[in-house]
PDB file with SEQRES, HELIX, SHEET and CRYST1 records, atoms N, CA, C and O in Angstrom:
SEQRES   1 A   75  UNK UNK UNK UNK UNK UNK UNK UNK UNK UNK UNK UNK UNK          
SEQRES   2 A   75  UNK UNK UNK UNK UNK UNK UNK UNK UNK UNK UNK UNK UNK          
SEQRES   3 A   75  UNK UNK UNK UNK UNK UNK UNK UNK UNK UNK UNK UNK UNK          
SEQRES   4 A   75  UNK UNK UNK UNK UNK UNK UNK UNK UNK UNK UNK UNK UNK          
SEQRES   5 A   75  UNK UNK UNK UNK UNK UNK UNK UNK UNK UNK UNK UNK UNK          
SEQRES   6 A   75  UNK UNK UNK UNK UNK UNK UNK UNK UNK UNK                      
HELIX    1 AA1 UNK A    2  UNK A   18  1                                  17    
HELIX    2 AA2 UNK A   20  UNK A   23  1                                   4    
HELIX    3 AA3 UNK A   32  UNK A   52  1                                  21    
HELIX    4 AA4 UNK A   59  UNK A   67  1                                   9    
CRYST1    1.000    1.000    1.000  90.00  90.00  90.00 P 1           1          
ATOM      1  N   UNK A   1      46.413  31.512 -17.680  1.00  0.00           N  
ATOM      2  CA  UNK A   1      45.477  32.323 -16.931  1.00  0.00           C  
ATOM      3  C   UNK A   1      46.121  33.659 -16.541  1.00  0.00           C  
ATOM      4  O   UNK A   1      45.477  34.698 -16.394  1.00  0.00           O  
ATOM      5  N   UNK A   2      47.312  33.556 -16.401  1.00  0.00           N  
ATOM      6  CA  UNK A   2      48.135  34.600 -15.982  1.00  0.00           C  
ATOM      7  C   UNK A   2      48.311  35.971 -16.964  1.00  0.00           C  
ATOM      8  O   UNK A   2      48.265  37.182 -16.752  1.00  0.00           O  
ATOM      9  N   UNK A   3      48.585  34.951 -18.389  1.00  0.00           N  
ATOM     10  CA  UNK A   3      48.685  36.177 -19.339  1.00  0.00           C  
ATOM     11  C   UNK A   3      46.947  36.780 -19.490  1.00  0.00           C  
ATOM     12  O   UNK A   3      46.732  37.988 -19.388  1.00  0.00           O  
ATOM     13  N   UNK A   4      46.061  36.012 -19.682  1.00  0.00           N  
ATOM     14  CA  UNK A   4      44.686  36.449 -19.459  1.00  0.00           C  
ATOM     15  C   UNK A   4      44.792  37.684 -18.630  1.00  0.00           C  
ATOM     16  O   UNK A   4      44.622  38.767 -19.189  1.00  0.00           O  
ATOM     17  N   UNK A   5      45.056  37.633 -17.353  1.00  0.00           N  
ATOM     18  CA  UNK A   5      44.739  38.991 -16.540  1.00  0.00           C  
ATOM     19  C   UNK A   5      45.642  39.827 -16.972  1.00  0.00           C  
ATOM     20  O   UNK A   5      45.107  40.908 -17.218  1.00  0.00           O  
ATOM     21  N   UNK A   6      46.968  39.829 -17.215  1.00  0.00           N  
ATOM     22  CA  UNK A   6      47.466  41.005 -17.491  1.00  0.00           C  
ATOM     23  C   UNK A   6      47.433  41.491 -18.661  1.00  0.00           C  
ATOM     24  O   UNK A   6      48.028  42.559 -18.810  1.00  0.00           O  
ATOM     25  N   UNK A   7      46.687  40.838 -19.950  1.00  0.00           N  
ATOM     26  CA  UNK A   7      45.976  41.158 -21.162  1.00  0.00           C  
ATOM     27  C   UNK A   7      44.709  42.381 -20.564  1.00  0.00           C  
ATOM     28  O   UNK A   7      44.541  43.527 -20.980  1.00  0.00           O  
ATOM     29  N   UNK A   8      44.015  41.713 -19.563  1.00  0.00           N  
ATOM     30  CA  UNK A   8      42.726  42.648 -19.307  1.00  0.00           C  
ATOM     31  C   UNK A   8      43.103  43.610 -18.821  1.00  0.00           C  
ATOM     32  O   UNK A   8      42.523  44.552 -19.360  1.00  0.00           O  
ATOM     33  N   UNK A   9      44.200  44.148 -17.598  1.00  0.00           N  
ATOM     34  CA  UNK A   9      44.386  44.727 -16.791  1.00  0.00           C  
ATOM     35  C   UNK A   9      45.691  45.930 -17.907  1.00  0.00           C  
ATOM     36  O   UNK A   9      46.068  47.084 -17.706  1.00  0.00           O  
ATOM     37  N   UNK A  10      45.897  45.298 -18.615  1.00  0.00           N  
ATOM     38  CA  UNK A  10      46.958  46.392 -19.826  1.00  0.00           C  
ATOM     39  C   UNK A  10      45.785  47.232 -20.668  1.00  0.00           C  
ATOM     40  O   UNK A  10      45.823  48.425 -20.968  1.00  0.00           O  
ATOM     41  N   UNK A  11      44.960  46.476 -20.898  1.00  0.00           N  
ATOM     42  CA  UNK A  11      43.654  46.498 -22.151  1.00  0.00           C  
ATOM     43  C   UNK A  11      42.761  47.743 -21.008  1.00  0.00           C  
ATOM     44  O   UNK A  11      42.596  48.870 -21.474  1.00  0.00           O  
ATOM     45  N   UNK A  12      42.382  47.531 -19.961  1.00  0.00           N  
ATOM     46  CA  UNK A  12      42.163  48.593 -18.876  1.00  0.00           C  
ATOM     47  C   UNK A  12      42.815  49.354 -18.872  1.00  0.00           C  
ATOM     48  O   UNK A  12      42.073  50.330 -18.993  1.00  0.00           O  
ATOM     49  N   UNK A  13      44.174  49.846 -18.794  1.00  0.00           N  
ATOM     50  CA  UNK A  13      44.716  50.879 -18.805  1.00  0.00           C  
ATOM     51  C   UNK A  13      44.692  51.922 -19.693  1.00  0.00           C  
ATOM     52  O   UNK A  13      44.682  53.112 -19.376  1.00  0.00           O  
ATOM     53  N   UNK A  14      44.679  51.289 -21.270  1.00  0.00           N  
ATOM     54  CA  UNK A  14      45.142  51.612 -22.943  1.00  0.00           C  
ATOM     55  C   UNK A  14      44.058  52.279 -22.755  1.00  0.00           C  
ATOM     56  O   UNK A  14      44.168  53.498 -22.891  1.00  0.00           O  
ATOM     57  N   UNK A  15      42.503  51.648 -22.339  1.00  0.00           N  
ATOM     58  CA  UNK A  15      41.123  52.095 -22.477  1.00  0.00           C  
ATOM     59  C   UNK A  15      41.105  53.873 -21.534  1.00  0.00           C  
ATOM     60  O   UNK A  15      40.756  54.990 -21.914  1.00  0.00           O  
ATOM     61  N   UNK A  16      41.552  53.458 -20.477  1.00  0.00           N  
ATOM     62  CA  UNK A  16      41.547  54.661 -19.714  1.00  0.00           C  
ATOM     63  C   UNK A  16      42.750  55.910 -20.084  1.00  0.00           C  
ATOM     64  O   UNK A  16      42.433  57.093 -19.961  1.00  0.00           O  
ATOM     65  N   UNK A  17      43.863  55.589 -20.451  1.00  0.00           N  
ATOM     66  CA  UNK A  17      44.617  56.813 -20.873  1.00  0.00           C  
ATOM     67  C   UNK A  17      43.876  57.128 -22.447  1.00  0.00           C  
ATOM     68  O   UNK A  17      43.551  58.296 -22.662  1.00  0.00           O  
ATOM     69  N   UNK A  18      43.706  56.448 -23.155  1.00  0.00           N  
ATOM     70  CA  UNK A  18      43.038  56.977 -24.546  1.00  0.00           C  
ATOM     71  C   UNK A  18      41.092  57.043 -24.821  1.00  0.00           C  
ATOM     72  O   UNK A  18      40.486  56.931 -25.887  1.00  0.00           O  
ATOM     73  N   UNK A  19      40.535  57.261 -23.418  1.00  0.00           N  
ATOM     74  CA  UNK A  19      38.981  57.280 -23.087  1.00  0.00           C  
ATOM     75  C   UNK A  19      39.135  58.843 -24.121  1.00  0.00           C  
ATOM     76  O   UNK A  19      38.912  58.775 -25.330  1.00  0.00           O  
ATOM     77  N   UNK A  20      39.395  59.710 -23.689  1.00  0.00           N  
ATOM     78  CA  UNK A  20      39.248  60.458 -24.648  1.00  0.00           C  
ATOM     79  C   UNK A  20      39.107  60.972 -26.165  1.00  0.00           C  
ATOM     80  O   UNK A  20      38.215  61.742 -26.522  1.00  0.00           O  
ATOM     81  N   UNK A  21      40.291  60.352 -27.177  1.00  0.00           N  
ATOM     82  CA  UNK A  21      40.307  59.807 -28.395  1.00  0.00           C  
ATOM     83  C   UNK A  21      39.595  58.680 -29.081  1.00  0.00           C  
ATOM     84  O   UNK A  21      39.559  58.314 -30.256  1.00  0.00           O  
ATOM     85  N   UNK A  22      38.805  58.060 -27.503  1.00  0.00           N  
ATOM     86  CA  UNK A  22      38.143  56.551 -28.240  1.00  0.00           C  
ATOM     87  C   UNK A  22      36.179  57.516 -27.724  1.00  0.00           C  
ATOM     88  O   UNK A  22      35.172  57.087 -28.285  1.00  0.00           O  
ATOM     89  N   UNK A  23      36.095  58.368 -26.978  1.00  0.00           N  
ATOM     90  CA  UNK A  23      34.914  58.964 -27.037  1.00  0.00           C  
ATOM     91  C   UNK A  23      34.946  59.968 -28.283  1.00  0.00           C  
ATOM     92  O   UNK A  23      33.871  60.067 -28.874  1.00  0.00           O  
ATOM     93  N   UNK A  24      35.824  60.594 -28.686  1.00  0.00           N  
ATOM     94  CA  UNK A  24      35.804  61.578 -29.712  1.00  0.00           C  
ATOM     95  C   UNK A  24      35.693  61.042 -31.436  1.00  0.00           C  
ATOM     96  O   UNK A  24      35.334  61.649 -32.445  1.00  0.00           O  
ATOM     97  N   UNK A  25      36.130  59.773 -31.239  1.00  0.00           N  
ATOM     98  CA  UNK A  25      35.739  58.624 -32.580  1.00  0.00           C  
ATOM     99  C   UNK A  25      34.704  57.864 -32.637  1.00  0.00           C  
ATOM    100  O   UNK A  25      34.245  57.164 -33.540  1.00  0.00           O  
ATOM    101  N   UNK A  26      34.285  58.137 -31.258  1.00  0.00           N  
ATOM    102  CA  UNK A  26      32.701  56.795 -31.479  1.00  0.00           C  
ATOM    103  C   UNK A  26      31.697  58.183 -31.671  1.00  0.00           C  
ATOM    104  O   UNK A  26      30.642  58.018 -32.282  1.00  0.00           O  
ATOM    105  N   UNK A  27      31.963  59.259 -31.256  1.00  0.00           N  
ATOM    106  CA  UNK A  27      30.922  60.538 -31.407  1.00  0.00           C  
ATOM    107  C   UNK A  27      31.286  61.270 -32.769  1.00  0.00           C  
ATOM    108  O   UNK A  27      30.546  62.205 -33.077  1.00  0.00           O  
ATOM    109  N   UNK A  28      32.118  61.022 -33.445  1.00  0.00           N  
ATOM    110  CA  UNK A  28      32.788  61.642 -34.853  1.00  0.00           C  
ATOM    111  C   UNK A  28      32.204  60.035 -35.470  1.00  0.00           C  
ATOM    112  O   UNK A  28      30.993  60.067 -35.252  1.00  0.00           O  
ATOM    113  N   UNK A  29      32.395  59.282 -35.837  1.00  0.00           N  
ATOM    114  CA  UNK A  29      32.096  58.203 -36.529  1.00  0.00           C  
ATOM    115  C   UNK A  29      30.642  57.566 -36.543  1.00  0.00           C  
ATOM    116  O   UNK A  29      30.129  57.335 -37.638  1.00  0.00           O  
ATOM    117  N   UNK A  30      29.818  57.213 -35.138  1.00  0.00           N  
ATOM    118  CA  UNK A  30      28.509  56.154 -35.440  1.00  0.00           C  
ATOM    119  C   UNK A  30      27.373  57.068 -35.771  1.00  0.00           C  
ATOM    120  O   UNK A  30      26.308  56.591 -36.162  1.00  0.00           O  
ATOM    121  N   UNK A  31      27.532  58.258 -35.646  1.00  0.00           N  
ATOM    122  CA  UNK A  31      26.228  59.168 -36.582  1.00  0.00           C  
ATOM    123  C   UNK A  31      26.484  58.898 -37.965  1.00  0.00           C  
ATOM    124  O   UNK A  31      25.465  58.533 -38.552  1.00  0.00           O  
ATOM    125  N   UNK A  32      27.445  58.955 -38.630  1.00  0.00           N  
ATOM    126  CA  UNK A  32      27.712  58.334 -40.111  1.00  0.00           C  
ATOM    127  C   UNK A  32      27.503  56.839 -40.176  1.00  0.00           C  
ATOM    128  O   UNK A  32      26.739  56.493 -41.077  1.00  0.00           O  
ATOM    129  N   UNK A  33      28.045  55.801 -39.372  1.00  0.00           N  
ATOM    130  CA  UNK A  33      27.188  54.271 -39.700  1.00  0.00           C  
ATOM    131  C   UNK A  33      25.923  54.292 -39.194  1.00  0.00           C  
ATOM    132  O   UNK A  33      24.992  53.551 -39.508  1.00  0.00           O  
ATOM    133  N   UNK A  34      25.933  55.237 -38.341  1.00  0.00           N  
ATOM    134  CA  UNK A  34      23.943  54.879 -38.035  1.00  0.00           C  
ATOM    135  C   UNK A  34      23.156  55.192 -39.782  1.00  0.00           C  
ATOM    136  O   UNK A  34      22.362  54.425 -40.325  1.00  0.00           O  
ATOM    137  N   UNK A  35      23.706  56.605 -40.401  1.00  0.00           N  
ATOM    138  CA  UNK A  35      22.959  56.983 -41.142  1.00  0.00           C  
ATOM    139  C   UNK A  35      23.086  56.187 -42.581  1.00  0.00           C  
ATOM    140  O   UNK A  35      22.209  56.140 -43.443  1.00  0.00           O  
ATOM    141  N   UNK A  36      24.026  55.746 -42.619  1.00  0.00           N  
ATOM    142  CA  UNK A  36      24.383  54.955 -43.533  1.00  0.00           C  
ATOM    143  C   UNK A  36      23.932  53.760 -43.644  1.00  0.00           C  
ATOM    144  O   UNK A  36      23.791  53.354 -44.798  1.00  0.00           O  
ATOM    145  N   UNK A  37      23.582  52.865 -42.550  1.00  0.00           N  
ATOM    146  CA  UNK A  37      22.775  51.639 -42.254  1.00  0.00           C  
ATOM    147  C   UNK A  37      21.181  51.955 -42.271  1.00  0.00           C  
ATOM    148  O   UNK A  37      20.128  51.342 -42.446  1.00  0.00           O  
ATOM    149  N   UNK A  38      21.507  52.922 -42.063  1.00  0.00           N  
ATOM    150  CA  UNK A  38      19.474  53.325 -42.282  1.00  0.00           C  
ATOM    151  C   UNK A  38      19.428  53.438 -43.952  1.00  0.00           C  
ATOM    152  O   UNK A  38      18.642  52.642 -44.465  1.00  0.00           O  
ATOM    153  N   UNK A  39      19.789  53.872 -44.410  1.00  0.00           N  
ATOM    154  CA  UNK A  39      19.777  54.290 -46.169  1.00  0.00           C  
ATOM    155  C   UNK A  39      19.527  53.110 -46.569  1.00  0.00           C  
ATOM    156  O   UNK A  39      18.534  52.928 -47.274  1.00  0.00           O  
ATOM    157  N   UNK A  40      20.543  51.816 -46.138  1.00  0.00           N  
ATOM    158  CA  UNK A  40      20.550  50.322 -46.844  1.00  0.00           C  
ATOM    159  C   UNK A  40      19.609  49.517 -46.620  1.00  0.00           C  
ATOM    160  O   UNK A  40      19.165  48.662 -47.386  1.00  0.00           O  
ATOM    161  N   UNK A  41      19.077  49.927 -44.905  1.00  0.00           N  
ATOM    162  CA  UNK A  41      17.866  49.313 -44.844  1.00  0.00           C  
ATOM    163  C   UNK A  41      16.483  49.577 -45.582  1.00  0.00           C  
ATOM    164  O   UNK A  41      15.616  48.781 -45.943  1.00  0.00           O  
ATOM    165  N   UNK A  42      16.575  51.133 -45.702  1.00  0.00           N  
ATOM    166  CA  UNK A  42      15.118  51.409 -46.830  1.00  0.00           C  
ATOM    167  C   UNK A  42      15.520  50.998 -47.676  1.00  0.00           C  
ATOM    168  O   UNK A  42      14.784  50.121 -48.129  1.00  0.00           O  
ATOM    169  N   UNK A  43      17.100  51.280 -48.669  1.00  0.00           N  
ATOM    170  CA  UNK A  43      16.730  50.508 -49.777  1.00  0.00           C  
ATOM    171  C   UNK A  43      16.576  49.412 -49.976  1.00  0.00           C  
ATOM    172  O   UNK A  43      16.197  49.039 -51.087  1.00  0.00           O  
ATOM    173  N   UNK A  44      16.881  48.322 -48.715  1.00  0.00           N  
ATOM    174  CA  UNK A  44      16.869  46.769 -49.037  1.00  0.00           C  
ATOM    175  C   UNK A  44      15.065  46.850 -48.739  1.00  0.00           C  
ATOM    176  O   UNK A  44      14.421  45.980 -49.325  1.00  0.00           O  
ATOM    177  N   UNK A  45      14.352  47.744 -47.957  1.00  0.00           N  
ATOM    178  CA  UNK A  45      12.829  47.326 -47.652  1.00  0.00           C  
ATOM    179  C   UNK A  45      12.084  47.583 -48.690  1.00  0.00           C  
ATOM    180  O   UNK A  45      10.982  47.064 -48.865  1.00  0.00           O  
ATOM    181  N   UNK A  46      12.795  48.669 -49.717  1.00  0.00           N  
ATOM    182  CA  UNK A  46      12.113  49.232 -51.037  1.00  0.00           C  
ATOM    183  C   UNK A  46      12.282  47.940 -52.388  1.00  0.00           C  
ATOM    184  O   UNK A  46      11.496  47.766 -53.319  1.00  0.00           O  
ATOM    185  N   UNK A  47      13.560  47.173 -52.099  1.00  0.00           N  
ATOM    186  CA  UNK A  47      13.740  46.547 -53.075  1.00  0.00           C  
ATOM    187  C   UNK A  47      12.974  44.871 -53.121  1.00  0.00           C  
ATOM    188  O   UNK A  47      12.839  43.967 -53.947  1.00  0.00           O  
ATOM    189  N   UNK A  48      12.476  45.239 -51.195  1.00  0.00           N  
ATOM    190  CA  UNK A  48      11.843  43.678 -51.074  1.00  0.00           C  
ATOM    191  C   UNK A  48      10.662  44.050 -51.489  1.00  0.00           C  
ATOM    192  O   UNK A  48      10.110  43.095 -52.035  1.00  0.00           O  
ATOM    193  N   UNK A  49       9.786  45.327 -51.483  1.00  0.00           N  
ATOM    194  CA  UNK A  49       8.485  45.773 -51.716  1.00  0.00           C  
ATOM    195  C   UNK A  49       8.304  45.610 -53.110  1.00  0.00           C  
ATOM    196  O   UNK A  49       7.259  45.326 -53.695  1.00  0.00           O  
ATOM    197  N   UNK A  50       9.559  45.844 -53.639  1.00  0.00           N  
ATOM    198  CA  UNK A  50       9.267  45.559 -55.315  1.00  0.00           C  
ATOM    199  C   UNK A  50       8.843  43.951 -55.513  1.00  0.00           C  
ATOM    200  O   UNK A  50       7.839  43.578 -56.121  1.00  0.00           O  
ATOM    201  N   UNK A  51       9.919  43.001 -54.808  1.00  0.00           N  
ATOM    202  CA  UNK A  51       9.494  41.679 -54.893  1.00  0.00           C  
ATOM    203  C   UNK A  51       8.430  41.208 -55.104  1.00  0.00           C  
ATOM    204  O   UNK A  51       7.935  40.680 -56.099  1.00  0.00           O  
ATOM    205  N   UNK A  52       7.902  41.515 -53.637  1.00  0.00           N  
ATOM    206  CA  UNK A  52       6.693  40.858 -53.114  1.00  0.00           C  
ATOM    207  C   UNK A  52       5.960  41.368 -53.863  1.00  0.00           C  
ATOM    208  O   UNK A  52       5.136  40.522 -54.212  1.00  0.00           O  
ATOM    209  N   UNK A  53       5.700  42.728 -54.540  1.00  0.00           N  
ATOM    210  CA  UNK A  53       4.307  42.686 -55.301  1.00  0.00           C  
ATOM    211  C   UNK A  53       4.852  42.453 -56.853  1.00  0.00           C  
ATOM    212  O   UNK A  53       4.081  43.130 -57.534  1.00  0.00           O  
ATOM    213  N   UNK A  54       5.703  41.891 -57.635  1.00  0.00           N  
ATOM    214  CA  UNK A  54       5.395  41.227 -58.530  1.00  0.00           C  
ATOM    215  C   UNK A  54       4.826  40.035 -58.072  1.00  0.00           C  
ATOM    216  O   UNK A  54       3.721  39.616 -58.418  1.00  0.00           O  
ATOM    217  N   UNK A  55       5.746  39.385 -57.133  1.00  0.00           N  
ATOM    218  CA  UNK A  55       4.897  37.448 -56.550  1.00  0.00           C  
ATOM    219  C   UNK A  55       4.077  38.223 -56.441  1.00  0.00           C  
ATOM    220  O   UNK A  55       4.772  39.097 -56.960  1.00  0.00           O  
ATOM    221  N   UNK A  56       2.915  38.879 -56.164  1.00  0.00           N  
ATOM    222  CA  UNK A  56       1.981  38.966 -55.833  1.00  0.00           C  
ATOM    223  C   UNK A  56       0.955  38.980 -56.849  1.00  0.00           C  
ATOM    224  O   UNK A  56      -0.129  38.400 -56.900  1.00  0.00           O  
ATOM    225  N   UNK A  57       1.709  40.011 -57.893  1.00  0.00           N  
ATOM    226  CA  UNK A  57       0.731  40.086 -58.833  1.00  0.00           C  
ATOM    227  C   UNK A  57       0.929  38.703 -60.112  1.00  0.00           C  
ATOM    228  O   UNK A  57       0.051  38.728 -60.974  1.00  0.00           O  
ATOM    229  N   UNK A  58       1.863  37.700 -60.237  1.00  0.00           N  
ATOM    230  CA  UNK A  58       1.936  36.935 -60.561  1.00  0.00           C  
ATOM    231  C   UNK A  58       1.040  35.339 -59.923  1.00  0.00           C  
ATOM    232  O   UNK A  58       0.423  34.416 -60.455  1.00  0.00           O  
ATOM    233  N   UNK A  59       1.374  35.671 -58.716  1.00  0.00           N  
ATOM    234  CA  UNK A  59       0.132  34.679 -57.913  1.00  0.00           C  
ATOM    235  C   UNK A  59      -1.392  35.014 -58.361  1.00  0.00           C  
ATOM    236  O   UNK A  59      -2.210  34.158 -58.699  1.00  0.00           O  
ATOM    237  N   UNK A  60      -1.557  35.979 -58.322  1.00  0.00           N  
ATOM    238  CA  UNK A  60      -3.187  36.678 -59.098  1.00  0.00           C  
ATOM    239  C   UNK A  60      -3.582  36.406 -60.341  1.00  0.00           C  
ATOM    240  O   UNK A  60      -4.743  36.240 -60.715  1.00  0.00           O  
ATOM    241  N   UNK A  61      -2.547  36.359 -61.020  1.00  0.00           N  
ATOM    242  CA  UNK A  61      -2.826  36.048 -62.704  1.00  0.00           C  
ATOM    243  C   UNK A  61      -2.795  34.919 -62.979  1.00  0.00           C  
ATOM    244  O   UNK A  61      -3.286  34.456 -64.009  1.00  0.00           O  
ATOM    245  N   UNK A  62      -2.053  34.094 -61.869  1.00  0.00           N  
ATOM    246  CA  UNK A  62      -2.115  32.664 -61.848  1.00  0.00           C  
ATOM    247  C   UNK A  62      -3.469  31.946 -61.668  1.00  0.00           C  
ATOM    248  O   UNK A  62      -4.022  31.171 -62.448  1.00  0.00           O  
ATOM    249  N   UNK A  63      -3.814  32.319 -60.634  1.00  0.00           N  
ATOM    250  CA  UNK A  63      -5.029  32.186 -59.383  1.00  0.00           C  
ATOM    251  C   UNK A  63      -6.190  32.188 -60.865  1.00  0.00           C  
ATOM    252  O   UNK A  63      -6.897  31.236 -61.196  1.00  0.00           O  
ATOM    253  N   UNK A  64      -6.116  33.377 -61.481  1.00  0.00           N  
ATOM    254  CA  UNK A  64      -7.045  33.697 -62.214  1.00  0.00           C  
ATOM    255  C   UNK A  64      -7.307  33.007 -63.557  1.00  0.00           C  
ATOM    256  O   UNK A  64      -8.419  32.837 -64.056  1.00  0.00           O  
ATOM    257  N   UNK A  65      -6.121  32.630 -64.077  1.00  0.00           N  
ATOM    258  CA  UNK A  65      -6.108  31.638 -65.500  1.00  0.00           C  
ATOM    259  C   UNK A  65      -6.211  30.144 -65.218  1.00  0.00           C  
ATOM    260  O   UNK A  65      -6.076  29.230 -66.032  1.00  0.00           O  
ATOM    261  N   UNK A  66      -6.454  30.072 -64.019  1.00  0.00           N  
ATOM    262  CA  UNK A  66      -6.653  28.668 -63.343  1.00  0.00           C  
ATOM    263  C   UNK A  66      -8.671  28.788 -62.676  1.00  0.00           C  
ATOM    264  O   UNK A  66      -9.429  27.852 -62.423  1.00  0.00           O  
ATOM    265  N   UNK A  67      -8.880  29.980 -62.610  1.00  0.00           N  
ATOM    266  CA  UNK A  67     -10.454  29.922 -62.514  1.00  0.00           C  
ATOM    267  C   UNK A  67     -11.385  29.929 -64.296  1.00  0.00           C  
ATOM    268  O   UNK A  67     -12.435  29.418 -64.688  1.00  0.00           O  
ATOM    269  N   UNK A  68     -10.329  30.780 -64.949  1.00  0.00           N  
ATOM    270  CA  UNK A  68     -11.116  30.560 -66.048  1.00  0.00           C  
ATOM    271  C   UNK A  68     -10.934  29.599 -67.340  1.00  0.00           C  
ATOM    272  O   UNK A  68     -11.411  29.742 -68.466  1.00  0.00           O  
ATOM    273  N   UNK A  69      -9.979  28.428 -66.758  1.00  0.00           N  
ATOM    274  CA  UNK A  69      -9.445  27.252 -67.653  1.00  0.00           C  
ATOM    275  C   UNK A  69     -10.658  26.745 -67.020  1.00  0.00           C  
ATOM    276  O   UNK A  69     -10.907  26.922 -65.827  1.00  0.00           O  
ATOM    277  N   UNK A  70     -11.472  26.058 -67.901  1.00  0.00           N  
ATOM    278  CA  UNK A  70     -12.386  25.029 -67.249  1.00  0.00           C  
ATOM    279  C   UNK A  70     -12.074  23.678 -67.169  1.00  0.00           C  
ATOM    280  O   UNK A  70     -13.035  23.023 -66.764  1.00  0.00           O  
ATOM    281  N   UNK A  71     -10.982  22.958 -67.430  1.00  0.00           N  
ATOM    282  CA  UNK A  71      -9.883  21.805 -67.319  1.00  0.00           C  
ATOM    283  C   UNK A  71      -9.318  21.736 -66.307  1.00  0.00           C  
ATOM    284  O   UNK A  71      -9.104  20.721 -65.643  1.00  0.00           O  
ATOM    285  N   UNK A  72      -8.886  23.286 -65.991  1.00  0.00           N  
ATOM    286  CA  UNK A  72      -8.391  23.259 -64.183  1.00  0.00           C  
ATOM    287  C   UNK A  72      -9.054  22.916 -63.370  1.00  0.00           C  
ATOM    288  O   UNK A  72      -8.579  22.616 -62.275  1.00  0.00           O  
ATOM    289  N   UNK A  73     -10.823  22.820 -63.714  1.00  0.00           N  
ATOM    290  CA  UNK A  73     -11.610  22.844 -62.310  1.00  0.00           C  
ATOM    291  C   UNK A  73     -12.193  21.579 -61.697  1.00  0.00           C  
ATOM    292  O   UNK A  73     -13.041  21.075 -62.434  1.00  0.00           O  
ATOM    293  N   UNK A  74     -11.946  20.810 -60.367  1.00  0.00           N  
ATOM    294  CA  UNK A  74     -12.029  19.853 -60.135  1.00  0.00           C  
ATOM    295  C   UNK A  74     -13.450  19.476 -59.604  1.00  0.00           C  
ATOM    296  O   UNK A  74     -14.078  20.172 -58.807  1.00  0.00           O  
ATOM    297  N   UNK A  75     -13.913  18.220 -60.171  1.00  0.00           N  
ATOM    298  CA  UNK A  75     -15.313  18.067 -59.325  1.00  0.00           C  
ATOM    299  C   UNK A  75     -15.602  17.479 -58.483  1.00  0.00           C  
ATOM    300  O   UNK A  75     -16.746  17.559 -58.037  1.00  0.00           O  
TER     301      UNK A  75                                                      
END                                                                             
């Protein structure tokens, strides 16, 4: 428990003498992962949009060769 606090209370200090160099890297650096995580997300939303409308248009052609089989249709 002992080393616990003086882990936090060292880790407090490091934070406060280098607040400066650790604000000047989170303001130099997360505008580039913000923008960079946005790019991956459209392309992962562009690449699911492709998905879904082949299933989609494959469910349709399905749907449809199953209305005009007359063997498919149950009475």
């Amino acid at each position: 428990m002992f080393q616990f606090i003086v882990g936090a209370i060292v880790g407090a200090v490091a934070a406060y003498c280098y607040r400066d160099r650790i604000k000047g890297y989170v303001n130099d650096t997360m505008p580039n992962v913000r923008d960079r995580a946005a790019e991956r997300l459209e392309a992962l939303g562009k690449g699911a949009e492709g998905v879904l409308d082949r299933a989609k248009s494959q469910i349709e052609s399905n749907v449809r060769a199953g209305q005009d089989d007359p063997s498919a249709r149950r009475r």
